[in-house]
C-alpha positions in Angstrom: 132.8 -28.5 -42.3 132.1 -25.1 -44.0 128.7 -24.2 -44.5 127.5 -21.1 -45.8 123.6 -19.9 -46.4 122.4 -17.8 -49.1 118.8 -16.4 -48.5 116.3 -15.4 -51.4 112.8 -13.6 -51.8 110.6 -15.5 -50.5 108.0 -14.5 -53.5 110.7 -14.1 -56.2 111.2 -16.6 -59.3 112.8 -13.7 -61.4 115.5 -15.7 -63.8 118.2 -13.4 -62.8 117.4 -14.1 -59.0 117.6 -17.9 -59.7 120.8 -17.5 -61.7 122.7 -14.9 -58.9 121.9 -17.7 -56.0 123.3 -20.6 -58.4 125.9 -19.5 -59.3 127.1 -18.3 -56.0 126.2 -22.0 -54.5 128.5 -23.2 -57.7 131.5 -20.5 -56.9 131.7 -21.8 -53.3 131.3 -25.4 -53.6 134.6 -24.4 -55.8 135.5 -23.3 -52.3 135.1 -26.7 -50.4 132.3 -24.1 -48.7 128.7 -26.5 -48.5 125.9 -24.2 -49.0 122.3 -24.0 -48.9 119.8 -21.8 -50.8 117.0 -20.7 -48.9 113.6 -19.0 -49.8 113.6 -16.4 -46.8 110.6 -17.6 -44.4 112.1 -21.6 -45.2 112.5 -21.8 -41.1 111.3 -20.0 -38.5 112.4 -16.6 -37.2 110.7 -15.5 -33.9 110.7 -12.8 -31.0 110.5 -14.7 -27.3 112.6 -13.0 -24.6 115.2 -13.1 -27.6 115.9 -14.0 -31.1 114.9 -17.4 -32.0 116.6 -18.2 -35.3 116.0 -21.7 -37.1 118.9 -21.0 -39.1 121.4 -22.8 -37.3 125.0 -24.3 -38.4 126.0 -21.7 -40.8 129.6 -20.1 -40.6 128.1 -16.8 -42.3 125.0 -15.5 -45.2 124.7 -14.1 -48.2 121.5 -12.2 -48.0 119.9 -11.8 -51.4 116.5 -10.8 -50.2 115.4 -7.0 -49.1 113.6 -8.3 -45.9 114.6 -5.9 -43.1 112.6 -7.3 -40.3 114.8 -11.0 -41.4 117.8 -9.6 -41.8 118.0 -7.5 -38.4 116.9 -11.2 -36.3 119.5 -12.9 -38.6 121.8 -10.4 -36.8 121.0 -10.9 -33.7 120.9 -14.3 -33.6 124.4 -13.8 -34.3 124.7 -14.4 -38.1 127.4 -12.5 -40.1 125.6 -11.2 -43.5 126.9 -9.9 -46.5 125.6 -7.1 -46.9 125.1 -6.2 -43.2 121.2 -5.4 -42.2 122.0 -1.7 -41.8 123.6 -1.3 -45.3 120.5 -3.0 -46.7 118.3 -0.5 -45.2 119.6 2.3 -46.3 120.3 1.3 -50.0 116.3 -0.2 -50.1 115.5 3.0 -49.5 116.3 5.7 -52.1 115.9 9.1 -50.6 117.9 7.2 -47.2 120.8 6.7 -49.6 120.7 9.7 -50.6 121.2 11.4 -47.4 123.4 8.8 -46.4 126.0 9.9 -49.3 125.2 14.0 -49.1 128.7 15.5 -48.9 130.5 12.4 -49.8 129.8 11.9 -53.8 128.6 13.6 -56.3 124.6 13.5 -57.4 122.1 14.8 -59.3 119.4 17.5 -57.0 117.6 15.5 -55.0 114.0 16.6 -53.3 112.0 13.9 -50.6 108.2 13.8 -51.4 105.8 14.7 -47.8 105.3 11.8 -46.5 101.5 11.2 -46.3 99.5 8.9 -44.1 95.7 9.6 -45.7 94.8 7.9 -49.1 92.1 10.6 -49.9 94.5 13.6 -49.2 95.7 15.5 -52.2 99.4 16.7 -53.4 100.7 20.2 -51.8 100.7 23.0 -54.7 102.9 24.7 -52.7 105.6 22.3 -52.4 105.4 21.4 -55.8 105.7 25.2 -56.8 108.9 24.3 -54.8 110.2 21.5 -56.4 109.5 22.3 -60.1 111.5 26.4 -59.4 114.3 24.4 -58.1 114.5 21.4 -60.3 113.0 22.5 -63.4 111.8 20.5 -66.4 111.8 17.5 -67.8 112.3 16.0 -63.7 112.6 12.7 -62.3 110.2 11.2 -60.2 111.3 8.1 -58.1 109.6 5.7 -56.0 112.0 5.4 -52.6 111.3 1.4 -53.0 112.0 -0.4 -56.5 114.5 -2.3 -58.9 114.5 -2.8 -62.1 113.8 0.6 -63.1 110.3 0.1 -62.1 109.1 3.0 -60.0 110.9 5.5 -61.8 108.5 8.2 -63.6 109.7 11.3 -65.9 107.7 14.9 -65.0 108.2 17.1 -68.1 105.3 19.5 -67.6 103.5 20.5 -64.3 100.5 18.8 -65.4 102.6 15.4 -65.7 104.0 16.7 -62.0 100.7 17.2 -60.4 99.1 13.5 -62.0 102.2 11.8 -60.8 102.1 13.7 -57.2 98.8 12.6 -56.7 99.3 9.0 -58.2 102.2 8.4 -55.5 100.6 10.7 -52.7 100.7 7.4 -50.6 103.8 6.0 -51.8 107.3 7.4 -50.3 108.7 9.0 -53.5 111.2 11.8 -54.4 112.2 14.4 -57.0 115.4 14.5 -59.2 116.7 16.8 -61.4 116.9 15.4 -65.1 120.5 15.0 -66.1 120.2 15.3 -69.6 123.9 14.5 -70.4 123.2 10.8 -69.8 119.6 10.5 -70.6 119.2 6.7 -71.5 122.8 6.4 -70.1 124.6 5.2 -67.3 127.2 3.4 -66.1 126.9 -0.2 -63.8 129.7 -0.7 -62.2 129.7 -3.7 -59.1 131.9 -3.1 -56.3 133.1 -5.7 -53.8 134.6 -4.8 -50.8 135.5 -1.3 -52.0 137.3 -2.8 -55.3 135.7 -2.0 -58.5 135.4 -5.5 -60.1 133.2 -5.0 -63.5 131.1 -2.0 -65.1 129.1 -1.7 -68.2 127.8 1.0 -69.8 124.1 0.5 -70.6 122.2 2.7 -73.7 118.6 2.8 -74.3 117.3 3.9 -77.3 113.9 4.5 -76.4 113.5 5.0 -72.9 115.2 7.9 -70.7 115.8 4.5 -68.3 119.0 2.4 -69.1 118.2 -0.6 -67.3 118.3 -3.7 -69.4 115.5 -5.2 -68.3 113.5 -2.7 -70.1 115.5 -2.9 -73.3 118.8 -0.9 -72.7 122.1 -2.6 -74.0 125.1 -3.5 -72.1 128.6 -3.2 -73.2 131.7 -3.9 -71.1 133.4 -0.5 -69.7 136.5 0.3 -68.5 136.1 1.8 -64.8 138.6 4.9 -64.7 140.6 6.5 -61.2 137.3 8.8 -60.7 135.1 6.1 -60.7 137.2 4.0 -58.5 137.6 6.5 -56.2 133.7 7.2 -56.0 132.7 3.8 -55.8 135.6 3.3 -52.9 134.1 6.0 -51.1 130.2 5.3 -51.4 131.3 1.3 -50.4 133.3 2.7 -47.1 130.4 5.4 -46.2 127.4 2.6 -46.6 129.2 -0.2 -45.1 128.9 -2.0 -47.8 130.7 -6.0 -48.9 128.9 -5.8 -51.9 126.8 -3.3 -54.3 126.1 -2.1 -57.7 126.6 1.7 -58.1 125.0 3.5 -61.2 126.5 6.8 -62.5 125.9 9.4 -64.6 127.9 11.3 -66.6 126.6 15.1 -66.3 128.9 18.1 -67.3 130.8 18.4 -64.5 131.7 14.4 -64.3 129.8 11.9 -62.6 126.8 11.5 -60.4 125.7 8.5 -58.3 122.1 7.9 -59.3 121.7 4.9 -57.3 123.1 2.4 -55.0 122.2 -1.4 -55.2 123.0 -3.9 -51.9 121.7 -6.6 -54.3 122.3 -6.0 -57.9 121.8 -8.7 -59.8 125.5 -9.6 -61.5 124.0 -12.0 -64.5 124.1 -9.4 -67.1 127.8 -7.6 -66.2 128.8 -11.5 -66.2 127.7 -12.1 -69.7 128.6 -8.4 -71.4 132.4 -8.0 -69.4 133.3 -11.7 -69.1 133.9 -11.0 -65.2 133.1 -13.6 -62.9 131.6 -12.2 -60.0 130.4 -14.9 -58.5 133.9 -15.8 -57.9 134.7 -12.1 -56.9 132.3 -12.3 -54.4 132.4 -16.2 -53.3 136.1 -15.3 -52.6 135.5 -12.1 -50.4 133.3 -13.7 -48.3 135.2 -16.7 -47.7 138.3 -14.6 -47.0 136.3 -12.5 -44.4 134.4 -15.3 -42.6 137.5 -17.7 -43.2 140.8 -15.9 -43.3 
């Protein structure tokens, strides 16, 4: 029998969660693939002279959850998961993915915040002299962990700099330069192994955001030979089985702005008509199966 595991947050109830681990039970029972959805914490995971996984009798897992610590046992218990632990890491962490892809694509200025490891410690003038002479204004301020566009700040002053600075002090963050070409603009496009399957352009009209979970709009987009090529390149670089990668369009051509391991597929299903579900259900199967 065929039996495949797809893991969730174990703290999430978010609709578009819900829906993504549906319908890719639904796409691989289509599959003659059995499959279970987990919360991640449903069985035991420990550390005794080895890795004791409860998670036993699956062919392979589709980890929908951001865990790290999980993800790395799953692996060495021997579990193949889509993505892979590493890929996860570095595309939870923003300023990681950033690094990750310097020399390979194209993106907007990118500047890490000091880490800091005191609460009552306050920002470095200095460095921010730094970051607002090479970056200018308006900026982008990013939390390194967050989806959803949640996390994502705009600096168009120093004063709006230096309250932000000090707001995040204790919160791994970074600085962007404002592409103001696509300013409530960007392109989704979901990329499964390597293959550009679906994008939408998403618009805001009152945020500098485009997400759609804070009111941008999707419409179905047509991925051209550049975007292709970029996404082919970020999913080869990162490792990746499956992602969503958000560009920008700035005035020399596009920009990565961010690179999802989990990105939720509900709303590209509904605006381009694409089943990804089916996309993805598919790739897995054909990697774990043959």
């Amino acid at each position: 029998m065929k039996r495949a595991l797809v893991i969730t947050n174990a703290y999430s109830s978010l609709a578009s969660a819900v829906y993504q681990s549906a319908r890719l039970k639904e796409e691989f029972s289509k599959l003659g693939v059995q499959t279970d959805v987990l919360k991640n914490g449903g069985r035991p995971l420990a550390v005794n002279g080895g890795v004791e996984c409860g998670y036993g009798g699956y062919d392979f897992c589709v980890y929908l959850d951001k865990d790290k610590y999980a993800a790395r046992m799953l692996e060495s218990s021997g579990m193949r998961l889509f993505n892979r632990a590493a890929a996860i890491e570095v595309c939870d962490d923003k300023m990681l993915t950033h690094i990750a892809l310097a020399g390979a694509v194209a993106m907007p200025e990118t500047l890490p915040s000091t880490l800091c490891y005191t609460p009552d410690s306050v920002p470095d003038a200095a460095y921010l002299d730094g970051v607002e002479k090479r970056l200018g204004y308006p900026l982008v301020v990013k939390e390194s962990y967050g989806s959803l566009g949640r996390g994502v700040y705009r600096a168009d002053d120093r004063a709006s700099l230096d309250a932000l600075a000090g707001r995040l002090i204790g919160t791994p963050h970074l600085y962007q330069k404002f592409i103001s070409e696509s300013a409530g603009r960007d392109v989704r496009v979901i990329v499964i192994g390597g293959e550009c399957v679906a994008a939408m352009e998403r618009r805001s009209e009152c945020d500098f955001r485009s997400n759609i979970e804070l009111g941008g709009k999707g419409s179905p987009h047509t991925a051209d030979a550049e975007m292709r090529h970029i996404c082919g390149a970020i999913s080869e670089k990162l490792n990746l089985d499956y992602c969503g990668v958000d560009l920008l369009e700035g005035k020399d051509g596009y920009l990565v702005c961010e690179v999802n391991s989990n990105a939720f597929f509900g709303g590209i299903e509904k605006v381009t008509g694409v089943n990804v579900a089916r996309e993805y259900a598919r790739y897995a199967c054909g990697k774990i199966y043959g």
